[in-house]
N, C-alpha and C positions, 0 to 999 in steps of 0.2 A: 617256684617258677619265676619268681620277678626278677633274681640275680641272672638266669639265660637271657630274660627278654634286656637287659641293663648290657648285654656284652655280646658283640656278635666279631666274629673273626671274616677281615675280608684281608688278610695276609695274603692270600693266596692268588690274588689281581692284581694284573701288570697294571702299567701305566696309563694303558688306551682303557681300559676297564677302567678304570679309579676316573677317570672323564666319562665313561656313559654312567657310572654309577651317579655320580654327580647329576647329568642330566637325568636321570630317573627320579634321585631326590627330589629336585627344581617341581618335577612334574605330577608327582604324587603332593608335593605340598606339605598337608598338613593332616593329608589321612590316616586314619588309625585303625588297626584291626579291628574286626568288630567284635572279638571273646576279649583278645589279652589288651588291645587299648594301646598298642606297640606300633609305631610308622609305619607304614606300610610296606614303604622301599626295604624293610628286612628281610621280607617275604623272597621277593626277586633276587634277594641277597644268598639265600640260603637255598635256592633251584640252583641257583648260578655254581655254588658249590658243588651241589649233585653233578651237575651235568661237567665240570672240573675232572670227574673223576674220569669219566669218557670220551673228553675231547682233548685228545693231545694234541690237535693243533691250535687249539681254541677259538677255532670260527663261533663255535655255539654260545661261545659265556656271555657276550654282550647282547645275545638276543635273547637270551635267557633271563638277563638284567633288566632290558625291556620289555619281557615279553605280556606285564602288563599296564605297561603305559599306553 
């Protein structure tokens, strides 16, 4: 499992996204999951995806990003 938690794909987030990701980083700091020990901000990383898959206009991915900052 440590080579998934070492790579995460945010390919997929425009440019206004890659700035709230940024301020989500900023905001989580320096927290880490509490099983895998992994940043936190991957977490919101990988809703943000999910939720990619259903938002075609992409209002949702940046609240998604935040959603727990």
């Amino acid at each position: 499992m440590k080579h998934e938690i070492d790579k995460i794909d945010i390919s997929f987030l425009d440019e206004r996204e890659l700035r709230v990701l940024d301020f989500a980083k900023k905001a989580h700091g320096d927290q880490k999951r509490k099983y895998t020990g992994e940043p936190y901000w991957r977490h919101p990383v990988r809703v943000s995806k999910l939720v990619s898959h259903y938002d075609h206009d992409r209002t949702l991915i940046p609240i998604a990003l935040l959603h727990d900052v």
